[in-house]
matplotlib code that plots the C-alpha trace (Angstrom):
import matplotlib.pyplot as plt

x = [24.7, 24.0, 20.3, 20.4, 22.1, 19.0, 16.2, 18.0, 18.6, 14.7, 13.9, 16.0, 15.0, 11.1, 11.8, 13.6, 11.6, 9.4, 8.8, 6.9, 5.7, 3.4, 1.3, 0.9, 0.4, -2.6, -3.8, -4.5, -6.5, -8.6, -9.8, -10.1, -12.3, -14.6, -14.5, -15.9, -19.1, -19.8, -19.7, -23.4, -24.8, -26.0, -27.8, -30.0, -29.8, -32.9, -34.9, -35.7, -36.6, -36.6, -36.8, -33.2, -31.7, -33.8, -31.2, -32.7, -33.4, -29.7, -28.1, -29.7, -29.0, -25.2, -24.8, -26.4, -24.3, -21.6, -22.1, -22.6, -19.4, -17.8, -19.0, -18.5, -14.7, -14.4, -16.1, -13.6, -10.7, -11.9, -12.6, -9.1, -7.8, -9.2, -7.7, -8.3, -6.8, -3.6, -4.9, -7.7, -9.9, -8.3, -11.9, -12.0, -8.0, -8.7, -9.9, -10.2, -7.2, -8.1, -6.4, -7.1, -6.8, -3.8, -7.1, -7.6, -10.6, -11.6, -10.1, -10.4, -10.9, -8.9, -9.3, -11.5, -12.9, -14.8, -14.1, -12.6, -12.6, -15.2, -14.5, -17.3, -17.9, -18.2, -21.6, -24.6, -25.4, -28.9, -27.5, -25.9, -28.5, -30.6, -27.9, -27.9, -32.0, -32.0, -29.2, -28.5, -30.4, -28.8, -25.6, -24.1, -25.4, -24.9, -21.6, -21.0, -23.0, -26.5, -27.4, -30.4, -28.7, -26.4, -29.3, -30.5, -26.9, -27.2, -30.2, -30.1, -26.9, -28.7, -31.6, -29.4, -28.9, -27.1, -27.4, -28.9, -29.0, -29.6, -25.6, -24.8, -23.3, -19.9, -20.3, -21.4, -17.9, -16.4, -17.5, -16.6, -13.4, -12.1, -14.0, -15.6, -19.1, -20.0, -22.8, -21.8, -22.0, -18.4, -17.6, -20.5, -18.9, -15.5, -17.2, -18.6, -16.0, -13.8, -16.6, -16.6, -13.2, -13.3, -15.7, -13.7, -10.6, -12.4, -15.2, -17.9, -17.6, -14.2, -16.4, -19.7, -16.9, -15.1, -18.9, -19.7, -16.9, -16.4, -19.4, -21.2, -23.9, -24.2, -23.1, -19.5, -19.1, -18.4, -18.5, -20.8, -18.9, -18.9, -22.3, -23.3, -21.7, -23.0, -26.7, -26.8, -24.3, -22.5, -20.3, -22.0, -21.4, -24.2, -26.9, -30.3, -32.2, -34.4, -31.3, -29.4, -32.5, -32.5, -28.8, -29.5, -31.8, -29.1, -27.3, -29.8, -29.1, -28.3, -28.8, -32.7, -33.2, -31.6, -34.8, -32.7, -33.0, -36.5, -39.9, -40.3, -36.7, -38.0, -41.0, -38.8, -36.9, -39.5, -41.0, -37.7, -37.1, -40.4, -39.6, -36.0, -38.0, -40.3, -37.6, -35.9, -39.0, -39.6, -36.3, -36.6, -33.5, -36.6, -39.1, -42.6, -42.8, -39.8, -40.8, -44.2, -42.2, -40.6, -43.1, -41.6, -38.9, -35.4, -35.1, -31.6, -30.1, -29.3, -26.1, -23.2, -21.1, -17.5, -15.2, -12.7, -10.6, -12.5, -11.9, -8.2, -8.6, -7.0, -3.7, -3.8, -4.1, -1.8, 0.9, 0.5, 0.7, 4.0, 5.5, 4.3, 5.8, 9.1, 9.9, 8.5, 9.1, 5.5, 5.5, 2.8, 0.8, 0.7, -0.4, -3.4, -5.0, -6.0, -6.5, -3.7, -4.8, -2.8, -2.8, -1.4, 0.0, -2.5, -4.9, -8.2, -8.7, -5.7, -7.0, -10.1, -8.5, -5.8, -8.8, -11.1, -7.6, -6.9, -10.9, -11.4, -7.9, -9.7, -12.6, -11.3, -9.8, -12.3, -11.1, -14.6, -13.9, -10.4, -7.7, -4.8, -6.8, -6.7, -4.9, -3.7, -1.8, -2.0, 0.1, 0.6, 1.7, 2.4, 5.2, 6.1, 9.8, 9.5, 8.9, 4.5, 2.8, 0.1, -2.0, -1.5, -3.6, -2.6, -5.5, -8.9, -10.0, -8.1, -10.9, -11.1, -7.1, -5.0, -1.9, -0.7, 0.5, 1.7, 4.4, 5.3, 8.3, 8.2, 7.6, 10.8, 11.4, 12.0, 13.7, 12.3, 15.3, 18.1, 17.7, 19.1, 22.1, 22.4, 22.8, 26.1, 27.2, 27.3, 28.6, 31.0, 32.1, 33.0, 35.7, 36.8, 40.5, 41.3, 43.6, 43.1, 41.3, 37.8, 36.7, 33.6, 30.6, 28.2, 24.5, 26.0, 28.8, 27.6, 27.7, 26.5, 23.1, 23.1, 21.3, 23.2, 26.5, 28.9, 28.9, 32.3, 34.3, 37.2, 39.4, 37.8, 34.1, 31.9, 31.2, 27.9, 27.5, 26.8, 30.2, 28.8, 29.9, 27.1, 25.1, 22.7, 19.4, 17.1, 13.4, 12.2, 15.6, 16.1, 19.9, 20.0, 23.8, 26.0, 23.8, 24.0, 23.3, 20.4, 18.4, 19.5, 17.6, 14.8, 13.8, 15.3, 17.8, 18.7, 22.2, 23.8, 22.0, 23.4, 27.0, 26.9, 26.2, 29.0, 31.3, 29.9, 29.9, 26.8, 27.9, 27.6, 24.4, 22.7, 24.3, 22.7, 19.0, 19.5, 20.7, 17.7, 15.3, 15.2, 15.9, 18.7, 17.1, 15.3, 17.5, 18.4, 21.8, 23.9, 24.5, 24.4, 20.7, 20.6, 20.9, 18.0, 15.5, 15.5, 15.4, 11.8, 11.3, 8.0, 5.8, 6.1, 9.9, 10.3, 7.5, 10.5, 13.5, 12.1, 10.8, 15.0, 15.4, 12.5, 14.0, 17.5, 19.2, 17.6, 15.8, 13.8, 12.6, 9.0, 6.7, 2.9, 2.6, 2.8, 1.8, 0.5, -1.4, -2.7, -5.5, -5.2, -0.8, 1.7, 3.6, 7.0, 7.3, 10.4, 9.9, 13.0, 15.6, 16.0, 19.3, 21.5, 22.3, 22.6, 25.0, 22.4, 23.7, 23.2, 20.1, 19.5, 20.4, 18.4, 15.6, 16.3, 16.5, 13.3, 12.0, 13.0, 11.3, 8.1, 8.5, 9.7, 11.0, 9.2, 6.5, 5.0, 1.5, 2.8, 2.4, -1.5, 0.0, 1.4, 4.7, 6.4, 5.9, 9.0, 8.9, 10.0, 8.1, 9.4, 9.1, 10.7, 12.6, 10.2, 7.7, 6.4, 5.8, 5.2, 5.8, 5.2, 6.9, 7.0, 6.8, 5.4, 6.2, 7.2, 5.0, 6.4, 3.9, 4.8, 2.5, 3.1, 1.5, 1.8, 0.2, 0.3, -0.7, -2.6, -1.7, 2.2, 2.6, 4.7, 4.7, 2.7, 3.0, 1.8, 1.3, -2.3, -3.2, -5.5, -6.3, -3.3, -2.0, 0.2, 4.0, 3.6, 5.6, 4.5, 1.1, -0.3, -2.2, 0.2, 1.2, -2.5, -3.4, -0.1, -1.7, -5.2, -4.0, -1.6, -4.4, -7.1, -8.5]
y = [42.9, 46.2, 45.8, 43.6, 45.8, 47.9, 46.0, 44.8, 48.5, 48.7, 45.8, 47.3, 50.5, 49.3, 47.6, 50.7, 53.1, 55.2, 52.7, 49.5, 50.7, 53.7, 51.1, 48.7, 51.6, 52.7, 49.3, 48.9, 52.1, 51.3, 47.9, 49.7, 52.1, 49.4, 47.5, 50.4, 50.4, 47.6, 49.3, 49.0, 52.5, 52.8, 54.7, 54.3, 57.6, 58.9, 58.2, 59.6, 58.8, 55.4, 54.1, 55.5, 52.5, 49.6, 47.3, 47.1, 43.1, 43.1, 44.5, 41.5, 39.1, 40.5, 40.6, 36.7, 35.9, 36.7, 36.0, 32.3, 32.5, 33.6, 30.8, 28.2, 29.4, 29.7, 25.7, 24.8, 26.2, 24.2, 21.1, 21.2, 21.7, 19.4, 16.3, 12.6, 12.5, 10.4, 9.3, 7.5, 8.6, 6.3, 4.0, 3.5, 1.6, 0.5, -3.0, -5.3, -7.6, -11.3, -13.8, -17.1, -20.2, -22.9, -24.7, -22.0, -21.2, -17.3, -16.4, -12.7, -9.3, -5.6, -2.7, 0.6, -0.3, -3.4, -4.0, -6.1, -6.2, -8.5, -9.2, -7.7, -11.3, -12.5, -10.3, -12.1, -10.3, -9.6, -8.2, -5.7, -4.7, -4.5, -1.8, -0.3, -0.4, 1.5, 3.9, 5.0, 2.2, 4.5, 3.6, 2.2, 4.4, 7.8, 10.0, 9.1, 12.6, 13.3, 17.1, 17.2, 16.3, 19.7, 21.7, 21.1, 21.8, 25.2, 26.3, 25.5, 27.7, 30.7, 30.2, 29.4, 26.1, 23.4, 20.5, 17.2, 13.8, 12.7, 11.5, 8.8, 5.9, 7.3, 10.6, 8.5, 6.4, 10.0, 11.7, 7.8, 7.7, 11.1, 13.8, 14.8, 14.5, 18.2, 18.9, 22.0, 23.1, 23.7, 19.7, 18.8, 20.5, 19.2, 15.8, 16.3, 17.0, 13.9, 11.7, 12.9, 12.0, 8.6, 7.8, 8.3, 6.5, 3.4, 1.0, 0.9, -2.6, -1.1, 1.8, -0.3, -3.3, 0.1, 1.5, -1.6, -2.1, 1.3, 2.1, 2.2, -0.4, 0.3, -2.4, -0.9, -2.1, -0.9, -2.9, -5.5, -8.4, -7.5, -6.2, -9.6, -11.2, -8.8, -9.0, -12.9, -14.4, -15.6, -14.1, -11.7, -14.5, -16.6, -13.3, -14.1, -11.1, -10.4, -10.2, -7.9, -5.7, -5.4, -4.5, -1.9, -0.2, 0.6, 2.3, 5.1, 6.0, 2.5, 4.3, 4.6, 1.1, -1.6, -3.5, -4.2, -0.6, 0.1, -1.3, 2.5, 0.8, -2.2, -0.8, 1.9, -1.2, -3.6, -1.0, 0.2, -3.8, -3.7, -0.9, -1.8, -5.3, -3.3, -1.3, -4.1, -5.7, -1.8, -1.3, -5.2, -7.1, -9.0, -11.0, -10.5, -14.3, -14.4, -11.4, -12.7, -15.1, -12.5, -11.8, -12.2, -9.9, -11.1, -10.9, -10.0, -11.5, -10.4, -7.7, -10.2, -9.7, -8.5, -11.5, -9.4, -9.0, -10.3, -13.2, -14.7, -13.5, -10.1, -11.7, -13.7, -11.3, -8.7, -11.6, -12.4, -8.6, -8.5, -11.0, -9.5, -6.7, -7.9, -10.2, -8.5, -5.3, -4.0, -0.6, 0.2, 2.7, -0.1, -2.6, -0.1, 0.1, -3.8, -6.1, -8.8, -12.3, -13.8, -17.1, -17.9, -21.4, -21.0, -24.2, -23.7, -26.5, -26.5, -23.0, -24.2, -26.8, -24.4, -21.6, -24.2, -25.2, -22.2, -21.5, -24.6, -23.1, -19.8, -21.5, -22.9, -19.2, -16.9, -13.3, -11.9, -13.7, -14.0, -11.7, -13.9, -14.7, -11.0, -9.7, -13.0, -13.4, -16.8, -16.8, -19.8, -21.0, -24.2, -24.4, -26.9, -28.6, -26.4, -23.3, -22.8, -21.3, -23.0, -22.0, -19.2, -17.3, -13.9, -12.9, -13.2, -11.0, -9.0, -5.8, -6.5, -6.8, -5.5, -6.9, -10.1, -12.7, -15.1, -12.1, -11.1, -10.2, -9.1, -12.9, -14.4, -18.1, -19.4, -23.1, -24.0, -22.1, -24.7, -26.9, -23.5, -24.0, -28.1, -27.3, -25.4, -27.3, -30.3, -29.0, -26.2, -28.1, -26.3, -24.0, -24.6, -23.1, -19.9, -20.5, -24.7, -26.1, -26.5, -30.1, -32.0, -33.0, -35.5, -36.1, -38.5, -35.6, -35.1, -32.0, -30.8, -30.7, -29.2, -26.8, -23.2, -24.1, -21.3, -20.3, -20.1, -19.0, -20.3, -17.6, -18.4, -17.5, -15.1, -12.0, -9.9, -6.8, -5.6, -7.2, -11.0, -14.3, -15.4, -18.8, -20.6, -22.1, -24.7, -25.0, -25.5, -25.8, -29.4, -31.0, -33.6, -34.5, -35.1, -35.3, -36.0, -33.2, -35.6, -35.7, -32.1, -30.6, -33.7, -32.2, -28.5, -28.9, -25.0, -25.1, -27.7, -25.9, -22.3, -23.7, -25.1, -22.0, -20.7, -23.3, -23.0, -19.2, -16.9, -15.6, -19.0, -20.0, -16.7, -17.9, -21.3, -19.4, -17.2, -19.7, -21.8, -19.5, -16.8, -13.0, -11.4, -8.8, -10.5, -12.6, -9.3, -9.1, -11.9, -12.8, -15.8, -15.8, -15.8, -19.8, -20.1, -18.1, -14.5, -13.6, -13.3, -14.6, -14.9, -18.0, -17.9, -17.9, -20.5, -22.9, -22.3, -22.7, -26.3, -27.5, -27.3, -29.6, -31.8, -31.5, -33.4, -30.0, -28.4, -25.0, -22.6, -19.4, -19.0, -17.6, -17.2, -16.2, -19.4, -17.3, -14.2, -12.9, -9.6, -9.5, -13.1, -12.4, -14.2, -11.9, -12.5, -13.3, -14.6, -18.5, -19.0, -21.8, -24.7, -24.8, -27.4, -25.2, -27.4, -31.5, -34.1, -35.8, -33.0, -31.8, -35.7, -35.5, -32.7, -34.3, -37.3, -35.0, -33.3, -36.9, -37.8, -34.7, -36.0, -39.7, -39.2, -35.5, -32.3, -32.1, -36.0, -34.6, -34.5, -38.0, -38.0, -36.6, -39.9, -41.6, -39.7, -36.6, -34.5, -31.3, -29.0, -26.9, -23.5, -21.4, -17.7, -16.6, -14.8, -17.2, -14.1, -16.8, -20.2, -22.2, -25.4, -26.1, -29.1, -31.5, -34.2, -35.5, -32.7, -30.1, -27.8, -25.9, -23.4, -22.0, -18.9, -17.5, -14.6, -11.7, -8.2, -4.8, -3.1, 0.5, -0.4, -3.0, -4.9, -8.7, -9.5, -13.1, -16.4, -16.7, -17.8, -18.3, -20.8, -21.6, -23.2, -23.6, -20.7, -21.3, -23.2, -21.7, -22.0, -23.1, -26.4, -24.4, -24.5, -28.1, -28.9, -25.9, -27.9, -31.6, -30.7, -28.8, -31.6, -34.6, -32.7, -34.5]
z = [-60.2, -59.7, -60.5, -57.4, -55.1, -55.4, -54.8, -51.8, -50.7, -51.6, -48.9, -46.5, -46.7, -46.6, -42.9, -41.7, -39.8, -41.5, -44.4, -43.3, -40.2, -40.7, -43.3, -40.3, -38.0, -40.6, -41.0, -37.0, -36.9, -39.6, -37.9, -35.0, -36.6, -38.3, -34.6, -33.0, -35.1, -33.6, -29.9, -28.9, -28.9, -25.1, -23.7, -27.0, -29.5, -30.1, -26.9, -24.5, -20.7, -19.4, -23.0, -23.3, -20.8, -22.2, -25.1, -27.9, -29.4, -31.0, -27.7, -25.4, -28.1, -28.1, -24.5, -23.7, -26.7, -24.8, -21.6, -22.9, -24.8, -21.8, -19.4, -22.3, -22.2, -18.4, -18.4, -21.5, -19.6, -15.8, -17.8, -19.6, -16.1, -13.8, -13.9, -12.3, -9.1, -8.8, -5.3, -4.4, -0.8, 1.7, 2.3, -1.7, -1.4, 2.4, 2.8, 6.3, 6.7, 7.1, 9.8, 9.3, 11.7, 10.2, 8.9, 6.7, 8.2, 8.6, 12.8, 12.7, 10.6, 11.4, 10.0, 10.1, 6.6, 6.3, 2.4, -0.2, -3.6, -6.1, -9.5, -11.9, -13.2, -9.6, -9.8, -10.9, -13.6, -12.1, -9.2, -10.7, -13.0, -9.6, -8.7, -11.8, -12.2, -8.6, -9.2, -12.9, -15.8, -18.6, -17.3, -20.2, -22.6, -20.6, -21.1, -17.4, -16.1, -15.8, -17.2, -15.8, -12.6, -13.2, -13.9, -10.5, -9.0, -10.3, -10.0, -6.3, -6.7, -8.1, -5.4, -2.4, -1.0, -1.2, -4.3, -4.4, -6.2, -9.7, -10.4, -12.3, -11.1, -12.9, -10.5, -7.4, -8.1, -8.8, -5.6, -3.5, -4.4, -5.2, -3.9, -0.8, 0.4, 0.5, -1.4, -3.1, -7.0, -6.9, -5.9, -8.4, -11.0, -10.6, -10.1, -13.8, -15.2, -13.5, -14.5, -18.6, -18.2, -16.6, -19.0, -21.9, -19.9, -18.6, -19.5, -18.4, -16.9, -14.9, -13.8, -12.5, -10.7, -8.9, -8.0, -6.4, -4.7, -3.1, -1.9, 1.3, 2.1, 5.7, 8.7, 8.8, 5.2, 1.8, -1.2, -2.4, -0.8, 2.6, 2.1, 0.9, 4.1, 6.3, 5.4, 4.2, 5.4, 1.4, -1.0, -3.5, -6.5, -4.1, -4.3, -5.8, -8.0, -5.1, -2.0, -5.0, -5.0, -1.2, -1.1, -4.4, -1.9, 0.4, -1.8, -1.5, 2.1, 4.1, 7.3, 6.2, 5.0, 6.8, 8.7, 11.8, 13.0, 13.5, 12.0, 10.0, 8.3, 7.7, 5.9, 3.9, 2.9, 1.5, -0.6, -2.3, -2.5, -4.6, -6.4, -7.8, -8.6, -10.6, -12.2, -13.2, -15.3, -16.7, -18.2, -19.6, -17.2, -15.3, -16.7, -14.9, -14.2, -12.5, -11.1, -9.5, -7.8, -5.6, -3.2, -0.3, 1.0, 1.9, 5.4, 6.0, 9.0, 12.4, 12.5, 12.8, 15.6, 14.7, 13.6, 15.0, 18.2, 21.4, 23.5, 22.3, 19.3, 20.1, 21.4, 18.2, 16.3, 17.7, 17.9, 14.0, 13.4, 15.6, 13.1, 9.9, 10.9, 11.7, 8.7, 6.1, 3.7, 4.2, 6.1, 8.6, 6.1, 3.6, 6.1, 7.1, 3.9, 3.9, 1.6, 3.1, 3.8, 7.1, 7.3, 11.0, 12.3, 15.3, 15.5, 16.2, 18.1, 20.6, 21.3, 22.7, 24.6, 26.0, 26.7, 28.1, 30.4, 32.1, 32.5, 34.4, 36.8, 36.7, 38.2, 41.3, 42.1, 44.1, 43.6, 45.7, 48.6, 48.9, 48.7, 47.4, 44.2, 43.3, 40.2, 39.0, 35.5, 33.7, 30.9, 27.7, 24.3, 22.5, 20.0, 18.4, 17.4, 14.3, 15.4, 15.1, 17.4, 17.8, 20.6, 23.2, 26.4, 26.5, 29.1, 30.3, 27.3, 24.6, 24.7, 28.5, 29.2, 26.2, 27.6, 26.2, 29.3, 26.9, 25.5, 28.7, 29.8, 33.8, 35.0, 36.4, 35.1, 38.8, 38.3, 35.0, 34.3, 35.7, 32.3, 30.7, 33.5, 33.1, 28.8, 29.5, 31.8, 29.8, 26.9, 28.1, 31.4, 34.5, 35.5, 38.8, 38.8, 37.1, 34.1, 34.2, 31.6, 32.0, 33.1, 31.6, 33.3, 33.1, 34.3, 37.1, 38.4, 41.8, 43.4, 47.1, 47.5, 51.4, 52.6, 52.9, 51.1, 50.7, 47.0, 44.9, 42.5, 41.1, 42.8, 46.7, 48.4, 46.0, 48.4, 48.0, 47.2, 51.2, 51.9, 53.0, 51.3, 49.3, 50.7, 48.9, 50.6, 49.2, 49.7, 53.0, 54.2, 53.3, 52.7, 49.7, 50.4, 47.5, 44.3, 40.7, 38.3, 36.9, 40.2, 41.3, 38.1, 38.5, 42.4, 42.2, 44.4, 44.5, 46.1, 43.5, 40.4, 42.0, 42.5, 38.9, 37.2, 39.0, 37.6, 34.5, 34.3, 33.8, 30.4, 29.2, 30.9, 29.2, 25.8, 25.6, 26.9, 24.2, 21.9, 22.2, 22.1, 25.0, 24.2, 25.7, 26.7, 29.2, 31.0, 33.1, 35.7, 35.3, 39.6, 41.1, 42.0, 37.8, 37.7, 39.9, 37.1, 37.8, 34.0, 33.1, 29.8, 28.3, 27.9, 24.1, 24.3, 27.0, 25.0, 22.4, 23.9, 25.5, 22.4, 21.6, 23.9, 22.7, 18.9, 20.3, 20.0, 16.8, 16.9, 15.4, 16.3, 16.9, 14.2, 14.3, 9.8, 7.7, 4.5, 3.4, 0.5, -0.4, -2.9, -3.9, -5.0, -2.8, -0.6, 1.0, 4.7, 6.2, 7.9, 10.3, 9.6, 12.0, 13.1, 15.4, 18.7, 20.9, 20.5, 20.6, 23.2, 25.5, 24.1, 24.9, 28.3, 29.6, 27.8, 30.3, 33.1, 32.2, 32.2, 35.6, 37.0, 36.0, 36.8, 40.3, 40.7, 41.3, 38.4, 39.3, 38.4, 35.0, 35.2, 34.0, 30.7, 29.7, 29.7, 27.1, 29.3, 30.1, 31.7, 34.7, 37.3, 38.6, 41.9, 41.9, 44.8, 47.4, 45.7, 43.1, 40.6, 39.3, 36.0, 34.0, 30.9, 29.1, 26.5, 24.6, 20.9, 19.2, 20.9, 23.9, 26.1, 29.2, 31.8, 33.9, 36.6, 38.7, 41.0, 39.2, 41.0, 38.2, 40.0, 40.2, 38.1, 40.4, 41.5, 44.6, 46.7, 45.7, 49.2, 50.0, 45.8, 45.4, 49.1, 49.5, 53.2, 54.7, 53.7, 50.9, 48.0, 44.3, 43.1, 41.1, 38.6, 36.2, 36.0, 36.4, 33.4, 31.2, 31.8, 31.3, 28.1, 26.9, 27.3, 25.7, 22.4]

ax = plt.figure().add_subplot(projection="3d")
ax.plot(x, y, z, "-o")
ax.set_aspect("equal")
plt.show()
């Protein structure tokens, strides 16, 4: 025991100061003395002059020894540092969205970046050894950098200037969809070292498919599929060996070789077309027969012109946008980078007919000559009993008029309103004593048609606001006498419809509008004047709200999205439910009023639309516009038309439009635009 007292005393006393210490203390200087044997002996001992400051053989083999060392660590330690970006450049992720006609054929493309994504085995395997052949042929046995390529980098570092070419296909891809442009060793060498890295991460396949697709082929485009459609009109899976070669030169500089820019282009383009050929048989991925049989070049065709937003394709377009936008989770930065696929329920062929329509009404209006035919504003849709919208005019050009006329919201519904007033009536009934119960009405309740009744409320004579009891005055002045509601809505009889709405009540007029399809924020100050169509709805929501009527009382909200797709995966978009808003027996009713206004009421040259016609015209007060809407079968159309000041943005005067006399209120362009449209085939 005691024995091992001591040797512990012994350990302890060896770690206390003075004991272990001074050894390690000696230990240090000794290596430090051996070290500095090593210190190179400069200036040189034993010379004399300038011999003195040259190194010997040992001291410049020491020194580049180390400086190589040193620049080996500083590259270990940038290398273990730089990492692959998390993000890619916004043009490598950004495609062009698609909008397709309800046919499924292609309508229109958005976007700033004309792209979208190929498959590698969508590539004829040619093709993209035509790339490859051009760009990088030891792609797939390369470490996914080209040293040679470095070499170059820095020595135009040391010399001044800024690098060149000679990457790889893996740095091109680097640089695309990571990096910058700037041609500076510092980029290059960061691009190195993401490239080593990629390589090691990805296959080569993954690699060569993101190449292709990322980068620039001129024409607004990047990748090879737009490429492909751009320069031949197919998809890239349609390319031959010798169109692949053409579009491998591009990849060069596409600025220097596309042939529509200049004959010096199109000469610059066939030879690096016969080059890529020739590198192709070289490297053994083209046989020289097939070769010889590639003589001539590939004349690419014309520049397209933009599928994109002229004409009514703008209006389309921003209308389908509108809807993705508001039944859908997809945020606005999402939406921008592209790649969605919007199929619309817009047909192609009612567009024509509904374009061609209001052309030939545009046609008979002469804006040069006469002053009432200035500033006009024709606006249109078609929905139908479900909800599509299947054809609209927003304008005589989307680039020319960015303002949609068919989503407007400033044009006052005139009487094409009252069906709105005759709905309530019929299903609410009238209140003509405050605190009795309301009584039901029927289309054969006759009310006074005269000419400057006195308007009233249940409680006595409705007073303006300047302090007058309100009158109500039909066109022209003309007394109908006691008439049914039927025949009052059939011929616009203002005084019965104005009276009604007061019976009815506002509120409730403005509930069954919005109920079948108008927005409550544009039906505007709920007065007396109200049942006569001062809310300005917009041709879209009125097309609706009558195609309610046409359903016997069932309605859905519009919507211009059947389905969307991004990248080929279903996304979510909300469809609106059809609902019963209105009894089908008075949905029924006004359908039978609507019917008798173009049998023998106000909209007669309805009549050429066939039998099953139904419809009403309206007139705004102070005749500052003029509507059609109607419908036949299941599909609802309305027309507006007014006079905008494009300084004030105010409503001019129908007065004069057209032609027509002096005093004439309203116009017959939009019945004749809704039965031209309608009887189209």
């Amino acid at each position: 025991m005691i024995e091992r007292r001591k040797g512990a005393h012994a350990r302890t006393t060896a770690a206390a100061p003075g004991g272990r210490w001074p050894a390690l203390l000696r230990w240090w200087r000794a290596g430090f003395l051996r070290i500095r044997r090593f210190r190179p002996a400069y200036p040189r001992p034993g010379r004399t002059g300038f011999r003195r400051w040259i190194p010997s053989w040992r001291q410049s083999l020491g020194l580049t020894g180390s400086c190589v060392g040193v620049l080996a660590g500083l590259l270990a330690i940038m290398y273990a540092r730089t990492g692959i970006p998390a993000d890619l450049n916004a043009f490598a992720t950004q495609q062009d969205n698609v909008y397709y006609w309800a046919d499924g054929t292609e309508m229109a493309r958005t976007g700033d970046i004309n792209r979208q994504d190929m498959p590698l085995d969508s590539v004829p395997e040619k093709v993209r050894w035509a790339a490859l052949a051009a760009e990088n042929e030891t792609f797939y046995s390369d470490s996914g950098i080209s040293p040679s390529g470095i070499v170059r980098a820095a020595t135009k570092m040391v010399t001044g200037g800024d690098t060149q070419g000679g990457s790889t296909i893996t740095q091109q891809y680097v640089k695309n969809a990571y990096l910058n442009q700037d041609q500076t060793f510092t980029r290059k060498l960061t691009e190195a070292f993401i490239a080593i890295k990629l390589d090691n991460k990805m296959s080569k396949d993954e690699i060569l498919e993101r190449y292709l697709n990322t980068s620039w082929y001129g024409r607004g485009t990047y990748g090879i599929q737009r490429a492909a459609h751009a320069y031949y009109g197919k998809d890239a899976a349609q390319l031959n060996v010798s169109e692949g070669a053409f579009l491998a030169s591009l990849l060069k500089g596409a600025a220097l070789y596309d042939p529509a820019l200049g004959t010096e282009h199109r000469k610059r383009a066939e030879e690096r077309w016969n080059w890529v050929l020739d590198r192709m048989v070289a490297i053994g991925k083209l046989s020289k027969e097939e070769r010889n049989g590639y003589t001539r070049f590939p004349e690419p065709q014309a520049p397209p012109k933009p599928a994109g937003l002229t004409g009514q394709n703008g209006y389309l377009v921003e209308t389908a946008r509108a809807y993705v936008d508001a039944h859908t989770d997809i945020s606005e930065k999402d939406f921008a980078l592209g790649g969605y696929q919007i199929r619309t329920t817009f047909e192609k062929p009612r567009m024509a007919a509904l374009t061609k329509a209001v052309g030939a009404a545009r046609a008979r209006l002469a804006p040069a000559t006469r002053q009432a035919d200035r500033n006009v504003r024709i606006g249109a849709a078609s929905v139908t009993t479900d909800g599509r919208i299947v054809a609209l005019y927003g304008g005589p050009d989307y680039l020319e008029q960015g303002f949609n006329d068919a989503n407007s919201s400033v044009v006052p519904a005139g009487s094409a309103f009252t069906p709105f007033v005759y709905a309530a009536a019929l299903r609410d009934g009238v209140e003509r004593e405050r605190g009795r119960p309301r009584t039901p009405v029927t289309p054969a309740t006759v009310y006074d048609g005269d000419n400057k009744i006195t308007l009233r409320t249940p409680e006595g004579p409705y007073w303006d606001r300047s302090g007058k009891i309100a009158k109500a005055a039909n066109d022209g002045g003309k007394s109908w006498g006691r008439i049914p509601l039927k025949s009052a809505v059939a011929q616009s009889v203002n005084t019965a419809v104005m009276q009604l709405g007061m019976d009815v009540g506002l509120e409730r007029v403005g509930k069954v509008g919005v109920q079948t399809g108008l927005l409550e924020s544009s039906l505007g100050q709920k007065l007396p004047s109200f049942a006569l169509g001062t809310a300005t709805p917009s041709a879209i929501r009125m097309a609706d709200a009558y195609a309610t009527f046409a359903g016997r009382g069932k309605h859905s909200e519009p919507y211009s999205v059947s389905t969307l797709m991004r990248n080929g995966s279903q996304v979510p978009v909300e469809k609106p439910a059809v609902g019963q808003v209105l009894p089908q027996a008075v949905a029924s009713a006004v359908d039978d009023a609507l019917r008798e206004a173009v049998r023998r009421g106000t909209a007669t040259a309805a009549k050429a639309a066939g039998p099953d016609a139904a419809g009403k015209t309206g007139t705004a007060q102070d005749n500052m516009s003029a509507w059609f809407v109607g419908y036949r079968g299941t599909l609802s159309t309305a027309v507006s038309l007014a006079r905008i000041d494009p300084r004030s943005q105010e409503l001019q005067p129908l007065d004069g439009i057209g032609g027509m006399r002096k005093g004439a209120t309203g116009s017959p362009l939009p019945i004749d635009i809704w039965t031209r449209y309608m009887t189209a085939r």
